[in-house]
C-alpha positions in Angstrom: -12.4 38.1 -6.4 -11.6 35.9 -3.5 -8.8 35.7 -2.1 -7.3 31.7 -2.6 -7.2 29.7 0.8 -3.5 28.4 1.6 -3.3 24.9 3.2 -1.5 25.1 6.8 0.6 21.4 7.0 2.7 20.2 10.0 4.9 18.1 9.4 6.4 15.7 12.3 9.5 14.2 11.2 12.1 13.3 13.0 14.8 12.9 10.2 16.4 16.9 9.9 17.1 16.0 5.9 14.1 14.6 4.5 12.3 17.0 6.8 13.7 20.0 5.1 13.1 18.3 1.4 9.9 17.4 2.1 8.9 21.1 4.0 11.0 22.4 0.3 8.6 20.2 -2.0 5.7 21.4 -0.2 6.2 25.0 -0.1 6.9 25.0 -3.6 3.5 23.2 -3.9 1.7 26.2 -2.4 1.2 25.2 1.1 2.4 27.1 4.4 4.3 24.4 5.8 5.5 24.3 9.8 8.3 21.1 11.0 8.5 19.4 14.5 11.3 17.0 14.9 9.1 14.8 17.1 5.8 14.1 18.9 6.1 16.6 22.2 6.9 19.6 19.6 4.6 19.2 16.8 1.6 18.6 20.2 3.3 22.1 21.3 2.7 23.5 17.7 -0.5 22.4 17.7 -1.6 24.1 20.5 -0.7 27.4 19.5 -2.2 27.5 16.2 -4.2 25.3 14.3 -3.8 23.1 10.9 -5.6 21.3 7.9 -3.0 18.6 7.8 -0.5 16.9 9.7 1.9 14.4 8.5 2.8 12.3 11.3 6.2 10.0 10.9 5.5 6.4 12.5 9.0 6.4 13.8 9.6 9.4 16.3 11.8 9.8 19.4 10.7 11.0 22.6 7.1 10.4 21.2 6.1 8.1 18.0 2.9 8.4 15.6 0.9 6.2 17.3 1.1 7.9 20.7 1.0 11.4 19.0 -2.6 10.1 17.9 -3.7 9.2 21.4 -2.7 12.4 22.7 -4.3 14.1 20.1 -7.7 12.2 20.0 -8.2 13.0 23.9 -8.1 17.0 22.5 -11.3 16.7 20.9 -11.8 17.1 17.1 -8.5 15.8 15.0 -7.6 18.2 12.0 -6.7 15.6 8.8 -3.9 13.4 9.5 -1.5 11.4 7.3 0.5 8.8 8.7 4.0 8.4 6.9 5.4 4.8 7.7 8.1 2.9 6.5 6.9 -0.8 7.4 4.0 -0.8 4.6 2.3 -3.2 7.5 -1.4 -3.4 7.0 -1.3 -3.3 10.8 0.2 -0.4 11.3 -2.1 1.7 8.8 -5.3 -0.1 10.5 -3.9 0.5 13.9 -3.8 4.4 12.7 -6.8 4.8 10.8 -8.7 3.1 14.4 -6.7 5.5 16.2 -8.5 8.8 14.0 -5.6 8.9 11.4 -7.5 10.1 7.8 -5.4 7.9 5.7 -1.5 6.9 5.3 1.3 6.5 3.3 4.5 4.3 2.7 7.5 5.9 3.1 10.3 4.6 0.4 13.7 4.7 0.3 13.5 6.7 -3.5 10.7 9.7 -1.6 8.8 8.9 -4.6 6.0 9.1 -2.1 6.4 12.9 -2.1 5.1 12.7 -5.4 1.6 11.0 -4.0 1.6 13.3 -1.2 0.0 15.9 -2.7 -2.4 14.0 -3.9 -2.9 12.3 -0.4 -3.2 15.8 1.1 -6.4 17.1 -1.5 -7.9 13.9 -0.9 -8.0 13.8 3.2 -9.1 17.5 2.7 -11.7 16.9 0.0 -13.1 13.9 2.5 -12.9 16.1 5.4 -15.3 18.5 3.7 -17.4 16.2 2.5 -18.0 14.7 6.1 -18.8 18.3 7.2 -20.9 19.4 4.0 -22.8 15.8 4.8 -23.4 16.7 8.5 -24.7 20.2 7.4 -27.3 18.2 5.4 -28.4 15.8 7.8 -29.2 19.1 9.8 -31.1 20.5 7.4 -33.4 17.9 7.3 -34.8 19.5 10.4 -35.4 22.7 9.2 -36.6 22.3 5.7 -37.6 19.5 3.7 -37.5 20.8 0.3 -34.1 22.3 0.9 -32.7 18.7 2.2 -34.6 16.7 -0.7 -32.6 18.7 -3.0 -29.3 18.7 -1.6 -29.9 14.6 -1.4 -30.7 14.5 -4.9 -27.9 16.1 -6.2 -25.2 14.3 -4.2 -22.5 12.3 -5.8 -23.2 10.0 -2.8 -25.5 7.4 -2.7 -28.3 7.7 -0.1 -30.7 6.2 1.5 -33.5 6.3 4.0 -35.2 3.0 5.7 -37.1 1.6 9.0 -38.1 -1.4 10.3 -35.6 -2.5 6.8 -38.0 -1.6 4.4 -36.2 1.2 2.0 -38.3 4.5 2.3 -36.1 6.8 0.3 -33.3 6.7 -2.5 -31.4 9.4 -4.5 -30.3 9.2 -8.0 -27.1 8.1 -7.2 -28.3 5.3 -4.9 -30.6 4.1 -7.8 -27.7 3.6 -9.7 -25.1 2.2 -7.7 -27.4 -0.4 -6.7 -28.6 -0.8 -10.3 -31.7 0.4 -10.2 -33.7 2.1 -13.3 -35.3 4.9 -10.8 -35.2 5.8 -7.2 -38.9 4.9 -6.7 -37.6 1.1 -7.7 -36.5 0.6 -4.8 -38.8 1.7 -2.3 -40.2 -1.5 0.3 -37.4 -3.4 -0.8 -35.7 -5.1 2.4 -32.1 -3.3 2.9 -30.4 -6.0 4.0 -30.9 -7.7 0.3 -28.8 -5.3 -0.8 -25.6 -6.1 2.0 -23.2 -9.0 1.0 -24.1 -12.3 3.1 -19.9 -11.7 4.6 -21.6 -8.3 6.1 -25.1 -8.6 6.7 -25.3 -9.5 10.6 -23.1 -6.4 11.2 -25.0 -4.7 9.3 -28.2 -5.8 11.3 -26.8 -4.9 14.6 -25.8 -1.2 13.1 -29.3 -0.7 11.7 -30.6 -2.0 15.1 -29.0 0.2 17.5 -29.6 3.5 14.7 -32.8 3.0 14.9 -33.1 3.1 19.2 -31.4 6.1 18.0 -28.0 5.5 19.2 -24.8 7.9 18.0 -23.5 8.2 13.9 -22.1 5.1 12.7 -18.7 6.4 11.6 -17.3 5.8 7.8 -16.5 1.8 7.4 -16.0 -0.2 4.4 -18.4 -2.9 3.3 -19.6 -5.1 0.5 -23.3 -4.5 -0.9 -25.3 -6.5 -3.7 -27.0 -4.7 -6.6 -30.2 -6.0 -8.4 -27.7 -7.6 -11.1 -26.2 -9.0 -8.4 -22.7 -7.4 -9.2 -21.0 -6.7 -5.7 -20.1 -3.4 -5.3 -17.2 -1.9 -2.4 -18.2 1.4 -0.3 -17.3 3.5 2.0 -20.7 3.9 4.2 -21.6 6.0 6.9 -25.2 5.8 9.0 -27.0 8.0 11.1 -30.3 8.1 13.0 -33.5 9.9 11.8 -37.2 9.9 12.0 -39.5 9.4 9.1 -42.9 10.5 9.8 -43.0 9.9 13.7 -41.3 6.7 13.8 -37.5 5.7 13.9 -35.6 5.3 10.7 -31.7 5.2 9.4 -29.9 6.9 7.1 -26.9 5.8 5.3 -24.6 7.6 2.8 -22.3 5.3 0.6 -19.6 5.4 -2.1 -18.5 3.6 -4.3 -14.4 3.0 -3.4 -13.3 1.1 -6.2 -10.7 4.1 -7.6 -9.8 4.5 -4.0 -8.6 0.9 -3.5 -6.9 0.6 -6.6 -5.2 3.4 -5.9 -3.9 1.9 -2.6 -3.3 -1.2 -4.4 -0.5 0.7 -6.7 1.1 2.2 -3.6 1.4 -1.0 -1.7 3.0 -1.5 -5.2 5.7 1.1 -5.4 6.5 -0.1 -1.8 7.1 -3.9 -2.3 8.4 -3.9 -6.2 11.1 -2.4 -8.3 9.8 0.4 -10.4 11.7 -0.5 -13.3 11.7 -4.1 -13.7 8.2 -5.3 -11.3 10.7 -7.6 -9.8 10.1 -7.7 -5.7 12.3 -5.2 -4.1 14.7 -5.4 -1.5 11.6 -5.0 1.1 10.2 -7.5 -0.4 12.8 -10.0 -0.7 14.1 -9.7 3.0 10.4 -10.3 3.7 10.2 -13.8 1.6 13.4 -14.4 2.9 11.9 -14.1 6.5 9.1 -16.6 5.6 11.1 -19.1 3.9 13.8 -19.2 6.6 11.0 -19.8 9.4 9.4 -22.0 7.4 12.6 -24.4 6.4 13.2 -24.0 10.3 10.1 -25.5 11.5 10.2 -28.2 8.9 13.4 -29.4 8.6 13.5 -28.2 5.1 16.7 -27.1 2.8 16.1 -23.9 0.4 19.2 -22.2 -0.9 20.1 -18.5 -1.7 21.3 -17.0 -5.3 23.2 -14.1 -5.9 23.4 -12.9 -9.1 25.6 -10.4 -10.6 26.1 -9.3 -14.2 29.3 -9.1 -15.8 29.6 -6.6 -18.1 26.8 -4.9 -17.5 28.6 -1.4 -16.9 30.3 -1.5 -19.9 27.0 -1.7 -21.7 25.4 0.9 -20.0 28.4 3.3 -21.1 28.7 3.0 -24.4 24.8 2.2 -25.4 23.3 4.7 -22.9 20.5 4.1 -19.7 18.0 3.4 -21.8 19.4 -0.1 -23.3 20.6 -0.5 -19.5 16.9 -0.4 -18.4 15.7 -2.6 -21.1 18.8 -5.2 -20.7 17.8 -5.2 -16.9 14.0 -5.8 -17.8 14.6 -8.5 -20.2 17.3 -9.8 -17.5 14.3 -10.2 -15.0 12.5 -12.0 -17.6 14.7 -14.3 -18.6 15.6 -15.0 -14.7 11.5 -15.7 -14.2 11.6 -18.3 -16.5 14.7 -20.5 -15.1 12.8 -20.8 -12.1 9.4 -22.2 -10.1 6.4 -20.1 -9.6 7.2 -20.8 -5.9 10.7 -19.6 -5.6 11.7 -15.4 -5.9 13.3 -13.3 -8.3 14.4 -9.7 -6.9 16.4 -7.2 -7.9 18.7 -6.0 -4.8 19.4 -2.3 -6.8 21.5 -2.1 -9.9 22.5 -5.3 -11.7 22.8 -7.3 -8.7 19.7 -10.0 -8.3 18.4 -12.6 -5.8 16.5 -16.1 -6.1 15.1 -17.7 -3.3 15.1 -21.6 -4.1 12.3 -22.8 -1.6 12.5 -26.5 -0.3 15.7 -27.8 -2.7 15.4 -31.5 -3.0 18.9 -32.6 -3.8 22.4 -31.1 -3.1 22.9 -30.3 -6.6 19.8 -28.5 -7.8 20.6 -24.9 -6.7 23.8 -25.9 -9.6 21.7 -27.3 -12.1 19.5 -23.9 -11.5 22.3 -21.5 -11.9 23.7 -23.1 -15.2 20.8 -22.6 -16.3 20.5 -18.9 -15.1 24.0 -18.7 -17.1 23.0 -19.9 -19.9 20.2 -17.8 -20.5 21.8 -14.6 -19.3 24.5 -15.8 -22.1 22.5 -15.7 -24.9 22.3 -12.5 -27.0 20.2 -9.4 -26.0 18.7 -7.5 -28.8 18.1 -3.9 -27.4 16.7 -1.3 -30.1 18.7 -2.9 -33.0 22.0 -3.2 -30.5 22.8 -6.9 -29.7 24.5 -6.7 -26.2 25.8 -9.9 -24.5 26.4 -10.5 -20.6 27.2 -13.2 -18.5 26.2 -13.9 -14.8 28.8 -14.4 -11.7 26.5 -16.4 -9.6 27.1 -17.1 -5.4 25.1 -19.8 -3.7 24.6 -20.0 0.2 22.1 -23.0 1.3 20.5 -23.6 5.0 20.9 -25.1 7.2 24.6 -25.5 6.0 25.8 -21.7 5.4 24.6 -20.3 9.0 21.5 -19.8 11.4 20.4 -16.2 10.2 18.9 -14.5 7.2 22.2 -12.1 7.0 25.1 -15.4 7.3 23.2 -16.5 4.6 23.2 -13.5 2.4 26.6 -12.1 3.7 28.1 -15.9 2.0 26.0 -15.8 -0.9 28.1 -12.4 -1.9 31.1 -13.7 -0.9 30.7 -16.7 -3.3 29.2 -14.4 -5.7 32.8 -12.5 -5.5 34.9 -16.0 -5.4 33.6 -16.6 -9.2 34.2 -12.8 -10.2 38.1 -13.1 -9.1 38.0 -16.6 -11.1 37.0 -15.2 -14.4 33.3 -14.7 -13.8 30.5 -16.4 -15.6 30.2 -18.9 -13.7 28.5 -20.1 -9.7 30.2 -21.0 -6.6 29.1 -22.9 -3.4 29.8 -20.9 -0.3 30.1 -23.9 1.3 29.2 -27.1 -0.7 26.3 -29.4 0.1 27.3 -32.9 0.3 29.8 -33.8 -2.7 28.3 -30.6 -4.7 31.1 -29.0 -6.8 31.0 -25.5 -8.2 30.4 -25.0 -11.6 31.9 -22.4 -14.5 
């Protein structure tokens, strides 16, 4: 019986207690897990031993990620790398992936990304051999036809073999991916028919410089066209190759469609809250970013809600978490429909909640708008056969009038939000008032 291979991770992170948890939640995953506290020692690490994964923090003193990767890249051969960031900036992850990162992961403030980690890990891994089982193959062709037809055959992958863009070759898998009945269905068809019109005159160039028998096109993402004329997302990777004497290409796809949805619910996690779908503080300070420069360039007024709920606490005490979760959920509901599909509804943490009123017309609309979040925050909450009733304590900063920066504005909107709770709650409050606005209860 063989003995079972144990996964060597490094982990680079700067931050001594979530270094030590996530080393902790890793070893007690199975893996032999090494720490650096920054770039210079996990480079030192590395070359005294080697391993199948590093996890590379973004942020790093003495030396971050992003240099870590150039250092690493000018070695030779990378092992897998995960990038760990905390921006969730598309950016950032292309700037890594360019740079020879395998794939990348937001960081949030809840490390419920160590949860995804292992999943992360297997998958770079699982990749990594596929990319050297594929080489092997591509080898093989060399030495014995019979051996590589039947390795192509059987591969989950699609692939293919053309020149001069007439298809020569296609496996089972390519046959149906591209929605054909048999392989044999597709040979003389033109290749590029099969590439969407957004990608074709890259394509073109690739398949022109393969077949002058230029280096591997590395793994990139495109868009192809089946026979139905369903578009299909891959993962595609080309090299050149010779088909009786002359130059041909061939490419090795995969359908990515799980892949990207899975980085769609990660992008997810990072942006909204987990409980009630609501954007999340990340997300709010970043609509708060946009709105601000956007009310800045054109003269516009948008004002700022801060919503607390009054009694809230008491609820969660005496009914239990569980009828706190679902009063917050149908809270979030009820705050979505008091507003426009332009303006935002988060949820800061807790009970406490935002709205972002984007380009308010007249000094008393953010009022009208919070008696209306009142008065549907008032009515009754039926929770599992417990009617529960809160109320809503409800700040209001505006721009220009309440200060030049994104935190004046915020900081006031508490402080008004606090005014109304020392006046008896239930009620909003003006920081400052616009024009002849009066606060309401």
């Amino acid at each position: 019986m063989s003995e079972r291979v144990i996964t060597r991770v490094l982990t680079m992170e700067d931050e001594a207690g979530l270094a030590l948890l996530l080393q902790k939640r890793l070893v007690r995953m199975g893996y032999a897990v090494e720490s650096a506290c920054n770039g210079e020692e996990g480079l030192a690490l590395m070359e005294k031993r080697s391993y199948d994964v590093v996890l590379l923090d973004y942020h790093m003193p003495v030396m971050g990620g992003m240099e870590v990767l150039r250092r690493l890249a000018e070695r030779g051969p990378l092992p897998a790398i995960i990038m760990l960031t905390g921006e969730g900036r598309v950016e950032t992850a292309v700037e890594a992936l360019k740079l020879g990162a395998s794939d990348y992961i937001v960081k949030d403030t809840e490390t419920k990304y160590f949860d995804l980690l292992p999943v992360i890990i297997e998958q770079v891994l699982a990749k990594q051999r596929l990319v050297q089982e594929q080489q092997r193959t591509i080898e093989a062709l060399h030495e014995s036809e019979e051996r590589y037809r039947s390795l192509v055959e059987l591969s989950p992958d699609g692939i293919i073999l053309h020149s001069g863009g007439k298809l020569l070759f296609a496996n089972p898998t390519a046959a149906r991916y591209l929605g054909a009945a048999q392989p044999e269905d597709l040979t003389g068809m033109n290749v590029l028919d099969f590439v969407h019109p957004d990608f074709r005159e890259a394509a073109a160039e690739r398949i022109r410089l393969l077949e002058n028998q230029a280096d591997c096109a590395p793994w990139i993402e495109e868009k192809l066209v089946r026979l139905d004329t369903r578009e299909l997302e891959v993962e595609i990777a080309a090299a050149p190759s010779l088909y009786q004497g002359k130059p041909a290409v061939q490419e090795i796809f995969r359908d990515i469609k799980e892949r990207k949805l899975a980085a769609r619910r990660l992008e997810h996690m990072a942006m909204y809250d987990g409980l009630t779908d609501l954007p999340n503080r990340m997300l709010f300070f970043d609509r708060l970013r946009h709105t601000f420069a956007v009310a800045r360039r054109n003269k516009h007024t948008f004002a700022l809600l801060f919503i607390d709920l009054d009694g809230f606490k008491q609820i969660n005490d005496t009914w239990g978490h569980d009828v706190g979760d679902l009063l917050l959920k149908e809270t979030a509901a009820r705050l979505l429909g008091t507003v426009r599909d332009s303006d935002t509804v988060a949820r800061m943490g807790g009970d406490e909640f935002t709205v972002i009123l984007t380009r308010v017309q007249m000094p008393h609309d953010p009022g009208i708008v919070s008696g209306k979040i009142i008065a549907a925050l008032s009515r009754p909450f039926l929770l599992r056969g417990v009617e529960c009733n809160v109320s809503a304590s409800i700040g209001i900063s505006w721009y220009p009038g309440d200060g030049g920066d994104l935190e004046d504005l915020l900081r006031k909107a508490d402080e008004a939000m606090y005014r109304v709770k020392e006046n008896g709650k239930c009620g909003f409050r003006f920081f400052s008032e616009p024009a002849s606005q009066e606060g309401g209860k």
